[in-house]
C-alpha atoms as one frame of an Amber mdcrd trajectory, in Angstrom:
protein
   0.000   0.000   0.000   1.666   3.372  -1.204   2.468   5.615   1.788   3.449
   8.787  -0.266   1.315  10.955  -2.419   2.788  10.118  -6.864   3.445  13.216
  -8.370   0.184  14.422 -10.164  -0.113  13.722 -14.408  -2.466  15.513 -16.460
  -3.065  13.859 -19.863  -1.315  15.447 -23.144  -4.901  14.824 -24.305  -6.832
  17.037 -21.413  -4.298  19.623 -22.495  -4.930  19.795 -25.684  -8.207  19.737
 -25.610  -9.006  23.528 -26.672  -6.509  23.488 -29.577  -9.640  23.202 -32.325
 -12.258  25.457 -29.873 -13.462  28.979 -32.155 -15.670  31.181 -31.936 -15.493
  33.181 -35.434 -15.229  30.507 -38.032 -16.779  26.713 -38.968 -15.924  23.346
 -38.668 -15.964  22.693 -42.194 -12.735  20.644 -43.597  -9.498  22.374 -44.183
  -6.369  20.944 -45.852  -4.755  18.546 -43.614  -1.392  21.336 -43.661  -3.875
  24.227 -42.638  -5.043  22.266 -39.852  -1.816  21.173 -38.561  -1.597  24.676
 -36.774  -3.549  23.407 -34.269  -0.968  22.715 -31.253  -1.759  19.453 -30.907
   0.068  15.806 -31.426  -0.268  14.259 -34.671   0.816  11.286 -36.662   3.001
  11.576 -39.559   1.924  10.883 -42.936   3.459  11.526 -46.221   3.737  14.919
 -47.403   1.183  14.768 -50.166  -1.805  14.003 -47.998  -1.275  17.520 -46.572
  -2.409  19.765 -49.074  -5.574  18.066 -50.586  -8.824  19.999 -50.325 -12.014
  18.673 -49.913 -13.197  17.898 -52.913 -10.063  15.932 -54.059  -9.890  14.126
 -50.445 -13.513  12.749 -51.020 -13.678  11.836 -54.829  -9.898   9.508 -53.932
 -11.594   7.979 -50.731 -14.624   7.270 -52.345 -12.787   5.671 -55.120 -10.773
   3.592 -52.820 -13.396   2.084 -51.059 -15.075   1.234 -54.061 -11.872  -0.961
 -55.079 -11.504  -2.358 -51.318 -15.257  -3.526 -51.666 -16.557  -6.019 -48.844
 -12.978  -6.115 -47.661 -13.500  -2.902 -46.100 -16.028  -1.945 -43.471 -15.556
   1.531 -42.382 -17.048   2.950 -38.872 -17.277   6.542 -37.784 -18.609   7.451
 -34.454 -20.656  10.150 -33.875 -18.367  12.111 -32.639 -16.546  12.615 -35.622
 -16.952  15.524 -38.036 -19.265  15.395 -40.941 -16.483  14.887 -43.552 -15.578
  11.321 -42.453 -19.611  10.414 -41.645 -20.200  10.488 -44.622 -18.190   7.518
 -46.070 -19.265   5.694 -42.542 -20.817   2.507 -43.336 -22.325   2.244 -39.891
 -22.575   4.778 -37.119 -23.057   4.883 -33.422 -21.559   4.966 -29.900 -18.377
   2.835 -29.283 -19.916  -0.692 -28.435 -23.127  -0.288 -31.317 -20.107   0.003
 -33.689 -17.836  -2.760 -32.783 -21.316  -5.191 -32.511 -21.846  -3.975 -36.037
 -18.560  -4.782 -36.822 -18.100  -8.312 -35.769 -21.431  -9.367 -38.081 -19.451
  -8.320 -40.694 -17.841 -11.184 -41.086 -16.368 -10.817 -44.970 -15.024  -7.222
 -43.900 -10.878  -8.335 -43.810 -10.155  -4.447 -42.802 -12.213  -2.441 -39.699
 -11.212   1.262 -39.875 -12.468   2.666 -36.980 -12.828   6.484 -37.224 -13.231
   6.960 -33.875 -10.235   6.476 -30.908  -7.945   3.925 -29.439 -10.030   2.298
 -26.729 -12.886   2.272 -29.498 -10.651   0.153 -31.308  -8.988  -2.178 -28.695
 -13.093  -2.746 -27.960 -13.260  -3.889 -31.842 -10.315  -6.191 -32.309 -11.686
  -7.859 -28.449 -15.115  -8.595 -30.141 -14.220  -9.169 -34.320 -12.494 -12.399
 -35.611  -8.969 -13.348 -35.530  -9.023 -12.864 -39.198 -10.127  -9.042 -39.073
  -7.592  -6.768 -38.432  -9.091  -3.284 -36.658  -7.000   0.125 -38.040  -7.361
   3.634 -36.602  -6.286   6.084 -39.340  -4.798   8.350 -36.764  -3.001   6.789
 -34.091  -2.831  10.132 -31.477  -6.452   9.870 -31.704  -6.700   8.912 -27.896
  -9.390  10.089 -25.387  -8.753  12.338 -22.161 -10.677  10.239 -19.959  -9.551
   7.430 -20.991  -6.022   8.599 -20.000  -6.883   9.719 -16.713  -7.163   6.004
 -16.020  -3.546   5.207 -16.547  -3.274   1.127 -15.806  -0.770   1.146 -13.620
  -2.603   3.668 -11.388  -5.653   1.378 -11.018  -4.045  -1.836 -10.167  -2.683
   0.142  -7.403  -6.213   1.489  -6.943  -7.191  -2.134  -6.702  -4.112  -3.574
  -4.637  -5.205  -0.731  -1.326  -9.007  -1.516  -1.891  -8.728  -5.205  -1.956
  -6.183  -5.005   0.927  -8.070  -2.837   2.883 -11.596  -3.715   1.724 -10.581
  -7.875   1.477 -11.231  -9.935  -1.410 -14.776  -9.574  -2.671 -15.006  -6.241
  -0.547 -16.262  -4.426  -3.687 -17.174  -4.781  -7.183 -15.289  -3.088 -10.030
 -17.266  -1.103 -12.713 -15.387   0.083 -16.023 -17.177   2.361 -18.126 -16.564
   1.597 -21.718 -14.336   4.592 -22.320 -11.245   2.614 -20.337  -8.455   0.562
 -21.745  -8.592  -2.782 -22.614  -6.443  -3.499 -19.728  -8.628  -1.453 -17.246
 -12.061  -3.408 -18.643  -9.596  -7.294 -18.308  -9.234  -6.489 -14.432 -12.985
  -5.338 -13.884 -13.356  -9.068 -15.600 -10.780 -11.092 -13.725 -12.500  -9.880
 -10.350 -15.779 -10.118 -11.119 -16.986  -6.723 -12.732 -18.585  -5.446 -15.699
 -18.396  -2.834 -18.213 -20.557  -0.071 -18.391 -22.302   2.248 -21.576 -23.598
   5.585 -20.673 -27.218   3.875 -21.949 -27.341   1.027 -19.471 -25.199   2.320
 -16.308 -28.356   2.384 -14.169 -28.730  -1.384 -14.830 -24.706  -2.189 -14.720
 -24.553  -0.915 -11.039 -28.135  -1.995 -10.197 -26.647  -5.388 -10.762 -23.022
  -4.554  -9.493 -25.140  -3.566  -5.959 -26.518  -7.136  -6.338 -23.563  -8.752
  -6.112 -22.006  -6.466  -2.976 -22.211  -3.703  -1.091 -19.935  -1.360  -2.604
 -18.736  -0.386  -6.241 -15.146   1.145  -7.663 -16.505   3.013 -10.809 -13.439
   3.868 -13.387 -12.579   6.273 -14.833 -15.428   9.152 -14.896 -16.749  10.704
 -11.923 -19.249  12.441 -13.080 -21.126   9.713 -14.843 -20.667   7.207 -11.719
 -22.108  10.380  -9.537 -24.976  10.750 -11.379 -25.799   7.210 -11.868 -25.233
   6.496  -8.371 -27.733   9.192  -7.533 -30.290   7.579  -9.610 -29.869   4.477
  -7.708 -30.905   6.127  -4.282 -26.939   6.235  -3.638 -26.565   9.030  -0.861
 -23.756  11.435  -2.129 -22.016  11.367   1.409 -21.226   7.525   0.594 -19.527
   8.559  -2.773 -15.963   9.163  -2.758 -13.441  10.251  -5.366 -10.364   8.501
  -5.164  -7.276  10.698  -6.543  -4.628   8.459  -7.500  -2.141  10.694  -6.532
  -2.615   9.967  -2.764  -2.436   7.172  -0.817  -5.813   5.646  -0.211  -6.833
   7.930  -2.765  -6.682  10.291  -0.445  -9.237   8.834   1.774  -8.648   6.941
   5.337  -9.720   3.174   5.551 -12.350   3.968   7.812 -13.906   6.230   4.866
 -13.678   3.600   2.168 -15.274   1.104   5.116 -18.394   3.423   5.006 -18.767
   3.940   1.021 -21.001   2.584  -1.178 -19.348   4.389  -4.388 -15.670   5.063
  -4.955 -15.459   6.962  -8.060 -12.461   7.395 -10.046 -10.988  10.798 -10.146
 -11.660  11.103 -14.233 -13.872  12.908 -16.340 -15.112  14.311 -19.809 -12.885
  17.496 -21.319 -16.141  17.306 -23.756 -19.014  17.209 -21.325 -17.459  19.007
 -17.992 -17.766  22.359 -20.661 -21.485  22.791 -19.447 -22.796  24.351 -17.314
 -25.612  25.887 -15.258 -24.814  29.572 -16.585 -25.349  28.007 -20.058 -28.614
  26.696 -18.811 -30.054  29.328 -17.629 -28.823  32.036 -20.318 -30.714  29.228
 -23.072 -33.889  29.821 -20.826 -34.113  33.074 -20.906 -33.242  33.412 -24.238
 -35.940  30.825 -24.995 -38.486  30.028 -22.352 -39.831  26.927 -23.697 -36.285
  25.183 -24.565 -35.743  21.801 -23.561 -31.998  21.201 -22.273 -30.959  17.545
 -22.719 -27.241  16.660 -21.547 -25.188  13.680 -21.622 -24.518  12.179 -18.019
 -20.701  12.826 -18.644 -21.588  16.011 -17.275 -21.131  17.849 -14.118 -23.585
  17.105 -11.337 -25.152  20.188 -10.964 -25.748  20.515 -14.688 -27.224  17.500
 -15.314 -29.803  18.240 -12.247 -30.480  21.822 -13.568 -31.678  20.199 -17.281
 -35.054  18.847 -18.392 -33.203  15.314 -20.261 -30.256  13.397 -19.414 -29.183
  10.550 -21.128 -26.268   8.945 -23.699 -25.789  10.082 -27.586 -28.228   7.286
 -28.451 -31.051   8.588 -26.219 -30.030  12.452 -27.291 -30.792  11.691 -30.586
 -33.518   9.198 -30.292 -35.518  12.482 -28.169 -34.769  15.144 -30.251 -35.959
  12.915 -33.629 -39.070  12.136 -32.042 -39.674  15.768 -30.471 -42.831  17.722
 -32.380 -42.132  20.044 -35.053 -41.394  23.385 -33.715 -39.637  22.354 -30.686
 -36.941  23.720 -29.143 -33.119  22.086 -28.080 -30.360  23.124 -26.616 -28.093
  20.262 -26.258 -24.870  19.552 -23.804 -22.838  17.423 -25.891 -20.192  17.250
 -28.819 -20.577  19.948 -31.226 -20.135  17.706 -34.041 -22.511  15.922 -33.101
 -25.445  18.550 -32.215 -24.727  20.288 -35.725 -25.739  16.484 -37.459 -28.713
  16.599 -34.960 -29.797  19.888 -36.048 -28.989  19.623 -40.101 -30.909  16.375
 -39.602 -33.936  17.830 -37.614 -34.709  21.544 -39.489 -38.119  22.040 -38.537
 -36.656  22.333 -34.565 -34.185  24.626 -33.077 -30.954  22.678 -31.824 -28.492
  24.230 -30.520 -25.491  23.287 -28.491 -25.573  25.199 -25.180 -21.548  26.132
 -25.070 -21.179  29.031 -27.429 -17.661  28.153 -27.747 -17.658  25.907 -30.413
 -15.299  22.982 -29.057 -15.118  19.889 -30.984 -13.608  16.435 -29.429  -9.776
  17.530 -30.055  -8.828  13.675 -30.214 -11.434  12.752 -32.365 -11.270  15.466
 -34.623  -7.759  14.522 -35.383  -9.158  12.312 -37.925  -9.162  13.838 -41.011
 -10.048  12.754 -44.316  -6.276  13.298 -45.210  -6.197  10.193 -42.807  -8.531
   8.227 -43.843  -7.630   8.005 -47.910  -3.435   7.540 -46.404  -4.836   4.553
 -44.694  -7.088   3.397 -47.765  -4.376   4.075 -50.096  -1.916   1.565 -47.892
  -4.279  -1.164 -47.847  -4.931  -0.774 -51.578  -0.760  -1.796 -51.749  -1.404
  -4.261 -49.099   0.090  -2.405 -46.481  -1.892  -2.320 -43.309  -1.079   0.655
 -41.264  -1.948   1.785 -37.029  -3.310  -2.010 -36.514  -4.857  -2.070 -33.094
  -4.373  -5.173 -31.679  -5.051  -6.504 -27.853  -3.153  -9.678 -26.426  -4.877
 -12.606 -26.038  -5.076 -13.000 -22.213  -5.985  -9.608 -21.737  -8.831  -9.891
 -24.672  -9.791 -12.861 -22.772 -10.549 -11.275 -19.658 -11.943  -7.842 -21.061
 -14.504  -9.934 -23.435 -15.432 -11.630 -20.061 -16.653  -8.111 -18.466 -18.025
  -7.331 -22.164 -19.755 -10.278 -21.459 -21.468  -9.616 -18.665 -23.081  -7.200
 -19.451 -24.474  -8.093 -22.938 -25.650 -11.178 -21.117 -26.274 -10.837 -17.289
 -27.912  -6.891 -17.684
């Protein structure tokens, strides 16, 4: 059990999470060389990808996946921008896509235009004979990297030694490493979705008396106060402390440790933004995502996952009114797709998803264009005992929730 406090890491991700935030301009597609002023890490690909507008960028792709064919299955989440969606052949949240992956069984190649722990998810659950590819490999996630590995096995070592075996059931949420979702399954725990973490700890509380909910705080807080959880019993555990900075007594009492992670996306909004959106409109409906902060999601009318967001606003009478805490991308698909409402996202700073905005089309046709040569480029591939152990948490919940 650590006695001294580690020194504290903040994510290159959570830093760079403002580097594609405006105010005075669009998100419509630039050359990949214009965009590279954005302070932020990417990969390296050949110099000619980096000056190819638009229209040349989607005429090549779409030519390129016509000569992959059925080989090729190509996901985009719906986070990404419009530019990539639209050569998507199925989009969704993280899980949807990777289930829509596997049952593509003829599909050799799975680019994922989404992130790395979107990916690992997709070569656990395809076939040994599918090979998952993210076009740009610094396309990581903030939260996900709050959660570094090492970190919560220590996490685990002082519960379990303080807590005793079986003292308390581990909850991953899917936005967690591959490694992070294999220990929730070699000790009994599950993964979570933001669309079914009211069931996932509903049966996590069935099976003991406490939960450790990685990595994001904000969606364990909510969903543990939707479950009757009293906040007092809900502790944050900072890795960066010993005990997570919490005495053994404390963790005796919880009910909820929570993982000191969270959204860069989602913590954004806020109650100002609420309340400026109702008096600007006094018949708005505010929907968030659960990823947000306490407070906010308490002070709107909706919360729920992308799925539900969308799902609510589609079905929402003509001439209703939206204004929307999630990823801007996202909202401006929701609204384009929806014109006879008013959706709007409730940050007026427009702030995309830095990590996965980072892939471009320039991206995507590089990594077409290599496996058109046969060359198969950012392969994301998980080992086979921890695969093993994360599809047993997968598991559990498509089965036992």
């Amino acid at each position: 059990m650590p006695t001294t406090e580690k020194i504290p890491y903040i994510p290159l991700t959570e830093v760079e999470q403002s580097a594609f935030c405006r105010t005075d301009e669009s998100l419509d597609v630039k050359p990949l060389a214009e965009e590279f002023a954005a302070v932020v890490s990417w990969q390296s690909i050949p110099g000619e990808y980096h000056y190819l507008g638009g229209e040349e960028l989607t005429r090549r792709i779409r030519e390129a996946r016509n000569a992959l064919g059925t080989r090729l299955v190509i996901l985009g989440h719906h986070y990404q921008r419009d530019e990539i969606i639209q050569f998507a052949d199925f989009r969704g949240d993280s899980l949807k896509l990777s289930q829509q992956a596997a049952a593509q069984p003829d599909a050799e190649f799975i680019v994922f235009c989404g992130v790395h722990f979107m990916a690992e998810t997709a070569d656990i659950l395809s076939a040994p004979h599918q090979k998952v590819i993210l076009p740009n490999i610094t396309a990581g996630c903030s939260m996900s990297d709050m959660a570094r590995t090492d970190d919560v096995l220590d996490c685990w070592d002082d519960l379990t030694n303080v807590l005793g075996e079986g003292g308390i059931i581990p909850i991953t949420y899917m936005n967690s490493t591959a490694a992070i979702k294999a220990l929730c399954g070699r000790n009994g725990g599950i993964v979570c979705t933001s669309s079914n973490a009211p069931a996932v700890m509903k049966w996590a509380y069935e099976r003991g008396e406490r939960i450790v909910f990685f990595p994001d705080q904000h969606l364990g807080r909510n969903t543990g106060l939707k479950l009757g959880v009293p906040l007092e019993k809900m502790l944050v555990w900072n890795p960066f402390k010993p005990l997570g900075g919490h005495t053994a007594e404390e963790l005796q009492r919880s009910k909820a440790i929570l993982w000191q992670g969270h959204c860069s996306v989602h913590t954004r909004f806020s109650v100002a933004q609420i309340n400026k959106a109702r008096a600007a409109y006094p018949d708005i409906n505010v929907i968030v995502h659960p990823e947000c902060v306490m407070e906010t999601g308490q002070a709107a009318d909706f919360d729920g996952s992308t799925e539900f967001i969308i799902k609510k606003i589609n079905e929402a009478p003509a001439g209703s009114k939206w204004a929307v805490g999630t990823e801007i991308s996202l909202v401006n698909r929701i609204a384009q797709e929806n014109p006879d409402k008013l959706v709007f996202c409730l940050d007026s700073v427009v702030c995309p998803c830095s990590t996965m905005y980072r892939t471009h089309p320039a991206y995507l046709l590089w990594t077409m264009d290599c496996l058109l040569r046969g060359e198969v480029t950012n392969q994301i591939t998980v080992d086979e005992e921890t695969a093993r152990y994360a599809r047993i948490a997968l598991d559990r919940m498509l089965n036992e929730v």
